[in-house]
Each structure stands twice: as structure tokens, then as C-alpha cells.
C-alpha positions in Angstrom: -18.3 -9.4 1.2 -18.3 -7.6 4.8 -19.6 -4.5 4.6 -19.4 -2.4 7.7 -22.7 0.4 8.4 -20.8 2.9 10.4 -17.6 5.0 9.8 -14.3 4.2 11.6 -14.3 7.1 13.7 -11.7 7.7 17.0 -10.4 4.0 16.9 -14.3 2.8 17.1 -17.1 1.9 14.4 -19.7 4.6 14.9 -23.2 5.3 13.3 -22.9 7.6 10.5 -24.5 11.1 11.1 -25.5 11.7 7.7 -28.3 9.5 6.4 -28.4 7.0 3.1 -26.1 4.5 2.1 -24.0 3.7 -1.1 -24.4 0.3 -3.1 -21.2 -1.5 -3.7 -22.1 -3.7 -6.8 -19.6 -6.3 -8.6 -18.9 -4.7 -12.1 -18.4 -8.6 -13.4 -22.3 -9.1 -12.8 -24.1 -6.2 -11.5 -24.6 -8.1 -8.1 -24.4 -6.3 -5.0 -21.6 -6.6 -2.6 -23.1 -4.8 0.4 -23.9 -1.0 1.0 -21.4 1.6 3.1 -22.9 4.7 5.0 -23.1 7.7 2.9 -21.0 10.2 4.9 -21.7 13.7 5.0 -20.3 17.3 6.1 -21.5 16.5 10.0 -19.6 13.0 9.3 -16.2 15.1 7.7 -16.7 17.5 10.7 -17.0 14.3 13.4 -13.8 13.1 12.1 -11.8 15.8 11.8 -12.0 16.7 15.2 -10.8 13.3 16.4 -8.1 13.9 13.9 -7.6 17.1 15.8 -7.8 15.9 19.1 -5.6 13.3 18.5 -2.6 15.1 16.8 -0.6 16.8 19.7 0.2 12.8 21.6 1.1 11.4 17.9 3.2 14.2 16.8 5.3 13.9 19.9 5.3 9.8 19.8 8.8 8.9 19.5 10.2 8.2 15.6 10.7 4.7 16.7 7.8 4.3 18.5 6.0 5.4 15.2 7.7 2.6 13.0 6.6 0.3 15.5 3.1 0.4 15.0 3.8 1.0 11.2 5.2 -2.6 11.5 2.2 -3.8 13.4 0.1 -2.4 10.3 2.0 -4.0 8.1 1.6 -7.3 9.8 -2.2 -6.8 10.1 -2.5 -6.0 6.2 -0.2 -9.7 6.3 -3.0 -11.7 7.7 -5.7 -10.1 5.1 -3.8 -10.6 2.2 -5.9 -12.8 0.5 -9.3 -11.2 2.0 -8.2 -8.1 0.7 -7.0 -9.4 -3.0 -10.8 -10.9 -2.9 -12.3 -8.3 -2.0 -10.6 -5.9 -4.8 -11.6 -8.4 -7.1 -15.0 -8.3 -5.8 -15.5 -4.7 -6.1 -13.0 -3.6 -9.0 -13.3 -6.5 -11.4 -9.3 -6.8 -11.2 -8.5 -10.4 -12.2 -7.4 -12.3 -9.2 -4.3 -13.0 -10.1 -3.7 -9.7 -10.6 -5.0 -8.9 -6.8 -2.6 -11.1 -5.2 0.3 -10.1 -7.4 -0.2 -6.3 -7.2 -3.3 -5.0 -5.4 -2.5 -7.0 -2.0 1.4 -7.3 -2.1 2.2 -4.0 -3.2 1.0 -2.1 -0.5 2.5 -4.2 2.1 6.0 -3.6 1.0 4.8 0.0 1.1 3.9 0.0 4.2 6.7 -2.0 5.5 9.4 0.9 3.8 7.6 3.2 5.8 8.5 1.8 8.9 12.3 1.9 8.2 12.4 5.3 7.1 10.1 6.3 10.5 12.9 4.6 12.1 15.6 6.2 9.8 14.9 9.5 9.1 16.7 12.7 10.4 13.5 14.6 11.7 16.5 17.1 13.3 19.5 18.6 11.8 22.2 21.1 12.1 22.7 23.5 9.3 25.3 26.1 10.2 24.4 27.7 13.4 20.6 26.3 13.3 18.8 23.8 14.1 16.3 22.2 11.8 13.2 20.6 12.5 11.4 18.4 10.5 7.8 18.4 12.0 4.5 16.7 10.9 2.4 18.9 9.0 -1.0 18.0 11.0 -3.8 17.0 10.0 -4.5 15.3 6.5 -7.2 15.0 4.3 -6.9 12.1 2.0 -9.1 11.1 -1.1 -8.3 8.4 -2.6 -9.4 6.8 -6.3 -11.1 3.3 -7.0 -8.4 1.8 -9.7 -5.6 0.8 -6.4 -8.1 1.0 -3.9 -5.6 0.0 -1.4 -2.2 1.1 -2.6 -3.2 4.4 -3.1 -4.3 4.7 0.9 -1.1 3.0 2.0 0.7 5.4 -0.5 -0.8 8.3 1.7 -1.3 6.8 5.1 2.1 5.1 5.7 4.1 8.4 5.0 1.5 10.3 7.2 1.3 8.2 9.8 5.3 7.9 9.9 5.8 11.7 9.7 3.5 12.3 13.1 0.2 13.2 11.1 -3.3 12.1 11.6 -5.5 12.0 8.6 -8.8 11.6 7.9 -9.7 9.4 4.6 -12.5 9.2 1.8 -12.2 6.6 -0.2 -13.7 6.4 -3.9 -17.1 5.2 -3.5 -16.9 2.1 -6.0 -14.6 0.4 -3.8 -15.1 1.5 -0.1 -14.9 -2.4 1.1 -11.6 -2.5 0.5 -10.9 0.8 2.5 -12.6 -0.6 5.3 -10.6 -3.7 5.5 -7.9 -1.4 6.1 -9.1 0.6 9.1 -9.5 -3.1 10.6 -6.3 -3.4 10.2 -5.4 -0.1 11.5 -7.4 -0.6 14.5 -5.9 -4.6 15.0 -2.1 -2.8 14.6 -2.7 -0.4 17.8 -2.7 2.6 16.6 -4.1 5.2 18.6 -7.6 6.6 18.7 -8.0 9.7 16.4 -5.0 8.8 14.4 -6.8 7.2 11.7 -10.2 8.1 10.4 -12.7 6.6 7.8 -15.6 8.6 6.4 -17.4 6.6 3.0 -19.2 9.1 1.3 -20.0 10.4 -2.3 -17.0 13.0 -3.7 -19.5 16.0 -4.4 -20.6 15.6 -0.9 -17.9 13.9 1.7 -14.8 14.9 -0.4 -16.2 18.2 -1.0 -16.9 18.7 2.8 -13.0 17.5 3.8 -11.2 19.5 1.2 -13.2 23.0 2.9 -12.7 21.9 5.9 -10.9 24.5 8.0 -9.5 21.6 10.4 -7.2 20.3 7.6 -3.4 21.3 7.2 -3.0 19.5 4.0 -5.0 17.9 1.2 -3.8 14.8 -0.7 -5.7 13.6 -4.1 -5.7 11.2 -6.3 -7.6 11.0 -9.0 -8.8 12.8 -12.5 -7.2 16.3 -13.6 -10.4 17.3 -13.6 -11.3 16.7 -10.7 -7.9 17.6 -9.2 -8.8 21.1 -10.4 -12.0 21.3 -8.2 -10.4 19.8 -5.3 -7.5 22.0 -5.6 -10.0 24.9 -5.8 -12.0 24.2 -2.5 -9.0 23.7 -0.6 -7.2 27.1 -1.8 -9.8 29.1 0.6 -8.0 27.5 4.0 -4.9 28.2 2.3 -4.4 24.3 2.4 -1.0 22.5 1.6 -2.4 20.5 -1.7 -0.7 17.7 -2.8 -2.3 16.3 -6.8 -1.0 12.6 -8.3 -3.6 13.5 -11.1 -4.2 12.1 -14.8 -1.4 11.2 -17.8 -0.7 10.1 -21.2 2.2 8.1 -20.7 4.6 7.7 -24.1 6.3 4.2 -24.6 9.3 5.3 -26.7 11.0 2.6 -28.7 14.1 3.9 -29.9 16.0 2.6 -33.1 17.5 -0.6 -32.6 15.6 -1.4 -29.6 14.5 -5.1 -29.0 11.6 -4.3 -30.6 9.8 -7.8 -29.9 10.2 -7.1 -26.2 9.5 -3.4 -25.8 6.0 -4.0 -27.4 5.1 -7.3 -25.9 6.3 -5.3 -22.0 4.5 -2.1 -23.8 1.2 -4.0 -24.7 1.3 -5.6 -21.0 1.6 -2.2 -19.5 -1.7 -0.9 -21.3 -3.4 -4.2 -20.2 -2.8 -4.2 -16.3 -6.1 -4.1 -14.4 -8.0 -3.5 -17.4 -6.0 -0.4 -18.3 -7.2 1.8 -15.3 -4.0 2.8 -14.3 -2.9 6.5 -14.6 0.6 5.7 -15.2 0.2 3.3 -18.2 1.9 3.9 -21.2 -1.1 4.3 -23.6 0.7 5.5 -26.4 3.6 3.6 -28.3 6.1 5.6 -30.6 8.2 3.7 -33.2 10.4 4.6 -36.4 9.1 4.7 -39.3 11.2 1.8 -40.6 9.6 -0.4 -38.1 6.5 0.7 -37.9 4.6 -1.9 -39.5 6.6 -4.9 -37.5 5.6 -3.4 -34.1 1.7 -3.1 -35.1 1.8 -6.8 -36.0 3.8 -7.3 -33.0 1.4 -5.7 -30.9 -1.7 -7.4 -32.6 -0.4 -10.6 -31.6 0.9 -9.6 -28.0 -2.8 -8.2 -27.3 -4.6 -11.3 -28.5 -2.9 -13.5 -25.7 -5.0 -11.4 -23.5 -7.8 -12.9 -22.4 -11.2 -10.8 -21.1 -13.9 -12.7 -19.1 -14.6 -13.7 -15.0 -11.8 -11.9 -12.8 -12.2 -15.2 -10.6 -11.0 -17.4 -13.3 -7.1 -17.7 -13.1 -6.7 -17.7 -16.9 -8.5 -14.3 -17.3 -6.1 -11.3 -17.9 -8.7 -8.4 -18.7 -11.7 -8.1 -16.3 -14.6 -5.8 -16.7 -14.4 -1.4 -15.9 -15.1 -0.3 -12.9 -18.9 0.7 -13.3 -21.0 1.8 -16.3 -20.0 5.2 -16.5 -16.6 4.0 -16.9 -17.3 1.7 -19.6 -19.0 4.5 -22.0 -16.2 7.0 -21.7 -13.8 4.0 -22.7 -16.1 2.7 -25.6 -16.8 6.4 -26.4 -13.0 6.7 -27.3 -12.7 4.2 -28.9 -15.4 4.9 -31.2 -13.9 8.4 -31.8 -10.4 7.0 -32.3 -12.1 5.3 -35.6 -14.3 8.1 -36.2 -11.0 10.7 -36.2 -9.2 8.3 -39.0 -7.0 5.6 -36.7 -6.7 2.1 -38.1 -8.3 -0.5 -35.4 -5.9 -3.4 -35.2 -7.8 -5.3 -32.7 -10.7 -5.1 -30.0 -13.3 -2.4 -30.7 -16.3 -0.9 -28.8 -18.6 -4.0 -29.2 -18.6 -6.5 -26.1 -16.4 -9.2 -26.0 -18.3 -12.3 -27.3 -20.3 -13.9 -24.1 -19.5 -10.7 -21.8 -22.8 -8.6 -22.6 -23.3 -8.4 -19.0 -20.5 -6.6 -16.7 -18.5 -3.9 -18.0 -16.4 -5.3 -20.3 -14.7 -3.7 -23.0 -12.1 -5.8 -26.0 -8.8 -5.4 -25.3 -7.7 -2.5 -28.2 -5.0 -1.7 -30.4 -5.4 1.2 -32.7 -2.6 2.2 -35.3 -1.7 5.2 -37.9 -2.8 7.1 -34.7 -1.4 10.8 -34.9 -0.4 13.4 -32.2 -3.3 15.5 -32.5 -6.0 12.6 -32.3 -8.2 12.8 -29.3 -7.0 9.2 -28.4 -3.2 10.5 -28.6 -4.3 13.5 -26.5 -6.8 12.5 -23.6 -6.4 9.8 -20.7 -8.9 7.2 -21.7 -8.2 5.0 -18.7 -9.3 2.0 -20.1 -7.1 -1.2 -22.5 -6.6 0.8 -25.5 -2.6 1.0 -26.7 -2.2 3.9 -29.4 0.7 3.5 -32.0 2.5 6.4 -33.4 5.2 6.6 -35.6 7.8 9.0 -35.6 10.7 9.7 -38.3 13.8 10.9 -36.3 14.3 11.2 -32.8 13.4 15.1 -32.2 10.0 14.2 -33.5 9.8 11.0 -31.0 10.7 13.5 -28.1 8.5 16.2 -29.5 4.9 13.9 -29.5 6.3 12.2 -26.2 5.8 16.0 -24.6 3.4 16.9 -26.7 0.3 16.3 -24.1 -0.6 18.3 -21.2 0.4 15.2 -19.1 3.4 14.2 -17.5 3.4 11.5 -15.1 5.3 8.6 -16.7 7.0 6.9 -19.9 9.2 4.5 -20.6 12.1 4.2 -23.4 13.9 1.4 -25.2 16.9 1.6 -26.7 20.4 -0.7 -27.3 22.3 1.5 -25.5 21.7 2.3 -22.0 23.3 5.6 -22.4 21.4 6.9 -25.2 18.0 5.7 -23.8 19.0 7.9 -20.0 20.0 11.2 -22.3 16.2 10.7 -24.3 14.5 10.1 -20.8 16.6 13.4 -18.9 14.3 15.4 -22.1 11.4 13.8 -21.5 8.9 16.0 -19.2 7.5 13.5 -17.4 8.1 12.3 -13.6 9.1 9.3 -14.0 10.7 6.9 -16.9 11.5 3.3 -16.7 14.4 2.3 -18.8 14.4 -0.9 -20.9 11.4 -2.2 -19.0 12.9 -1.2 -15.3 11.1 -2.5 -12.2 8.8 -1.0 -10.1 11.0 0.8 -7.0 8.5 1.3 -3.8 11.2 3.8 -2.9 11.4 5.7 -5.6 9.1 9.2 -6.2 6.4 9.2 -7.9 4.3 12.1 -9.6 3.8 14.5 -12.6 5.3 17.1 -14.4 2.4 19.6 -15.9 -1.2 18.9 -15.8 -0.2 15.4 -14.1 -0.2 16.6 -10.2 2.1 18.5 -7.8 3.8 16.6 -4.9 5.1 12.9 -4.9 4.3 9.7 -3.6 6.8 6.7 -2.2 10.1 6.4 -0.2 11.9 10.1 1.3 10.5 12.4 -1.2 6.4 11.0 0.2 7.6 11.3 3.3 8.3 15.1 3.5 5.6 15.6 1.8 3.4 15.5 5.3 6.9 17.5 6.7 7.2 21.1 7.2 10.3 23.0 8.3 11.2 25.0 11.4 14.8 26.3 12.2 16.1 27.5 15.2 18.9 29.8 15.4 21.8 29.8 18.1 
């Protein structure tokens, strides 16, 4: 792997200022990747004032001009598709196949709906006697998480960079290689100097240092609740615009009469993806009573098609965690889930056979899980699918928003109709009905504890918008 020693800094690789360096290692194997510069405050302070400097021009760059250079990125993420899907394999332990499918090709199409809404949007319009200005907020402060290393910068970039922003980015310190392939690309597209800025760094240092920095207009995180809380925190003394896409505890609700033998094979493949480090997945399945017992052994059989072992093998569907610390939180849950009464189906917190080294952890199924089980309460963020049963609907839609989460779902039902009217109840920001597809245009984010703000299409875009009128 490339590994860059400086920060991308005014459209230029620079020295770091702050001194040390983070590892990158392969969570498959332990092997080291390469080492990024371990940015600091005087590195934060560097980049925000190219970020600074460079605002007024790109503000007043033309719309189309904008979506131009948007399509130039998009193109330059094109020719490092495959260097990138690598690379996240490298450094995430997402199976290959998975990197191609998801990690690389998402963000492109991202990227490229960006452009046409640059190109499309109304940034003026006439309400009444005024005029209204939609005008780019300034300068943003983005962290971003390790589990879509490079969706989750395109998910913030692309609408900042469209709206007339320039941002500054911290990437998750697990997968910073990836982040740097993308200020290549950045700096391949065109774009100018100052618009786009990379500092690596360590959260409690670098991210601590850009969300209290007085140069920034608004914050962007993703990441843990938690942490969210902190970040949220240190920004509120600048009186920052904040915008969270935060933790959840997403309920998978199969409705009587459902195809059941889908909605838990689509279920169990949802928990699955990229070793169950997704915020959105739904992690906890709730079926009736009267086919309670059919969906378990549905799911049993469903999970044990999934096989854990090398990410670079194309028949592996479960790679390893992220890092160590990852891997004892998810095998500490799991041990809980048994300890607190639920019935272990399949996996478990031992290794899978032959994977004692990288951070592997069984693909796991627990049953007779109830709402008030840690497992059925907390994000575990690793491939563990809890199954709860419910007797009626009321008490389906009762431990579906019964967490302090709300970021997604999904619901199954014969009827179209009846599985829209369970989703309009369900407090959660987005549901896909009867397995729907993934919509880059459609907004994403939480209800409750699960952020504020969303990402994708219009409603990302005015995030990074504020609003003037002027009266005549």
C-alpha cells in the first residue's frame, strides 16, 4: 500500500507540523500497511486557513462550473476503482468482493449525483416579494468513521463541494490510506487549492482540534453516539452548525404473512455486510409468534452459507473487525447476550476454526432475545442478528421503537399498503419496504439518539446551505 508522509494541504502534499506517525496495520494478519502523519492542532490550524483563504473564489464559482469539476472527481475516483476497493480491503478487512461491489462503486455514483444537482439546483428563488439565496455555509469540518472509509467522505465532500464550501477532512485513523487516495483524486480532478484539505490524525487530538476550531462554519460527524456527544459538545462553544449521522439498532420487522423465507435470508444478509460494521444494519429481527420457530431455523441455515476467512479470497463473505479493540466489544456482547439468557443459534465468541490470528469473530445468531436484553438495546456493530418475537402488531411496533436509536428498519409484509402504514409509525429515518434498494438520492439519517441532519441527494445538499432573503 502507498502511504503518503505529509497532509494534503492547499492542493500540495506538505510535511506535517505535528510530530509521530500512525500505523496502518491489516486487521486479516496484523501486518503493516504503511504509517500516515499524526496531525495535530498546528496541522487543523494549517488547514483551516487554506480552507479559509480559499472560500470567497469557490463560493462565487459558477453552479455549473462547480459540477464540472465534481464530474472530473468522479472520473478520477473511475480510474482508482480497483486501487481503492484494494486498498479498503487492505486496511478494513472488507472482503473484496464486497470492495468492488460497495466500497468503490458506491461512492462514485455519489459523487456523480452531485454533479447534476450542482448543475440543477435553484441556489435563487422568488418567494413573494423576496428574493432567496441559497448560499454555501463556509467552511466544513468533516470527521469521518473507518467502516465506509470512502463513502462516508464522498457522502460529505460531494454535497460540500457542490454547495460552494471548502472543508477540511479527518479521516478515522484505521483507514486513512483510503482517504488519501481520495485527495489524489481531488487534486488529479482540478479542483482548486484550499478547496479540499486532508489532516490524518488521532480523534482525541486532530478531531478534537477541528471541531474547536473557531475557523469552521459547520461540523459534520460520523460515527458512535458517544462520540457524537463529545463532538457535538466541543463544537457548541463556536456556536457551530453540527450535523450527527450517529449510532442505531435497526428493527427488521416481518409482518404476518410476509415471505418469510425471503425477509430473513435479505435480513440475515443485511447483518452480514462488511462483517456487520454498518450503523444502519438491521440487527434485530421481529417475528410472530406463530412463526417464530420457522424463522430461527431459517436464519440458522441462511447464516451458515456465510463464510469467514481471507478478505482476498473471492469465496469469503465475513472478513475480520476492524482492529482489536473492535473485536472485544463484539465478542464481549456476545458473551453477555448468553450470559443475560438468549439462546445462541449459531457462531459464538470463540474464533472461527483456523482464524486465531486477525480479528475474526463467527458469524452469530442469537434467538429468545427480549427487548430489554443488552444485545436488543446497544449497537454492537459487529455479525450478530438478534431474534425477537412479538404477539400482535402493537407489540412489533412498540420493541421496533423501543431503543434510543432511530436510523433505519425495514418491514415485510404481503401487502404493500399495510407494510407503508407500519413504516409511517416507525421512528426511524429511514425504512426499506419488502427488501427496497438502496436510493443514492434519497436522505439519510436518524430520528433520536441516531444523529441530526441528513446525508444524500437535495436534503445533503442544503445541509452545507444557509438562507438569505432579500426584500423588494
Amino acid at each position: 500500500m502507498k502511504a503518503h508522509d505529509g497532509m494534503f494541504l492547499d492542493g500540495s502534499w506538505r510535511p506535517a507540523l505535528g510530530s509521530g506517525t500512525i500505523e496502518v496495520t491489516n486487521p486479516a494478519d496484523g501486518t503493516v500497511l504503511g504509517a500516515v502523519p499524526a496531525g495535530d492542532g498546528q496541522d487543523i490550524d494549517a488547514a483551516v486557513g487554506a480552507a479559509r483563504a480559499a472560500l470567497p473564489g469557490w463560493a462565487a464559482t459558477a453552479p455549473a462550473e462547480r459540477a464540472a469539476l465534481l464530474e472530473a472527481l468522479q472520473r478520477a475516483l473511475t480510474g482508482r476503482r480497483e486501487e481503492i476497493a484494494e486498498t479498503v480491503t487492505a486496511e478494513l478487512g472488507s472482503p473484496l468482493s464486497l470492495s468492488r461491489k460497495v466500497h468503490a462503486a458506491v461512492p462514485l455514483a455519489v459523487c456523480g449525483s452531485y454533479a447534476r444537482l450542482a448543475a440543477e439546483y435553484a441556489f435563487e428563488e422568488r418567494i413573494g416579494t423576496s428574493r432567496v439565496l441559497h448560499e454555501p455555509v463556509g467552511v466544513v469540518g468533516a470527521i469521518t468513521p473507518w467502516n465506509y472509509p470512502l463513502h462516508q467522505i464522498v457522502a460529505k465532500a460531494a454535497p460540500a463541494l457542490a454547495a460552494g464550501c471548502t472543508m477540511v477532512l479527518k479521516p478515522a485513523e484505521d483507514t486513512p490510506l483510503t482517504a488519501q487516495l481520495f485527495a489524489e483524486a481531488v487534486a488529479e480532478a482540478g479542483l482548486p487549492a484550499g478547496v479540499f484539505n486532508l489532516v490524518t490524525g488521532l480523534g482525541p487530538v486532530a478531531g478534537q482540534a477541528l471541531a474547536e476550531h473557531d475557523g469552521i462554519d459547520l461540523l459534520s460527524f460520523t460515527g458512535s453516539t458517544a462520540v457524537g456527544r463529545r463532538v457535538a459538545a466541543a463544537a457548541a462553544g463556536g456556536i457551530k452548525r453540527v450535523a450527527l449521522e450517529l449510532g442505531g439498532k435497526s428493527a427488521n420487522v416481518i409482518l404476518p404473512g410476509a415471505d418469510l423465507a425471503k425477509a430473513v435470508s435479505v435480513g440475515v444478509a443485511n447483518v452480514m455486510s462488511n462483517s456487520g460494521q454498518t450503523c444502519s444494519a438491521w440487527t434485530r429481527m421481529l417475528v410472530d409468534a406463530d412463526r417464530y420457530d420457522e424463522a430461527v431455523a431459517l436464519a440458522a441455515e441462511a447464516v451458515a452459507k456465510y463464510v469467514t476467512g481471507d478478505p482476498r479470497d473471492e469465496a469469503t463473505r465475513v472478513g475480520p473487525l476492524v482492529n482489536a479493540k473492535q473485536h472485544e466489544r463484539v465478542t464481549g456482547y456476545i458473551r453477555r447476550g448468553q450470559e443475560e439468557g438468549a439462546r445462541l443459534v449459531a457462531g459464538g465468541a470463540e474464533p472461527p476454526e483456523g482464524r486465531e490470528r486477525g480479528h475474526y469473530v463467527r458469524p452469530t445468531v442469537f434467538a429468545d432475545v427480549t427487548p430489554e436484553m443488552t444485545i436488543a438495546q446497544e449497537e454492537i456493530f459487529g455479525p450478530v442478528l438478534s431474534i425477537l418475537r412479538y404477539r400482535d402488531t402493537e407489540e412489533a411496533l412498540r420493541i421496533a421503537n423501543g431503543t434510543v436509536y432511530g436510523l433505519a428498519g425495514a418491514v415485510w409484509a404481503a401487502d404493500e399498503d399495510e407494510a407503508v402504514a407500519f413504516a409511517r409509525r416507525m421512528e426511524t429515518g429511514q425504512v426499506d419496504i419488502n427488501g427496497g434498494r438502496f436510493n443514492p438520492l434519497a436522505p439519510f439519517g436518524g430520528y433520536k439518539q441516531s444523529g441530526v441532519g441528513r446525508e444524500l441527494g437535495r436534503h445533503g445538499l442544503e445541509e452545507y446551505l444557509q438562507t438569505k432573503s432579500l426584500q423588494f
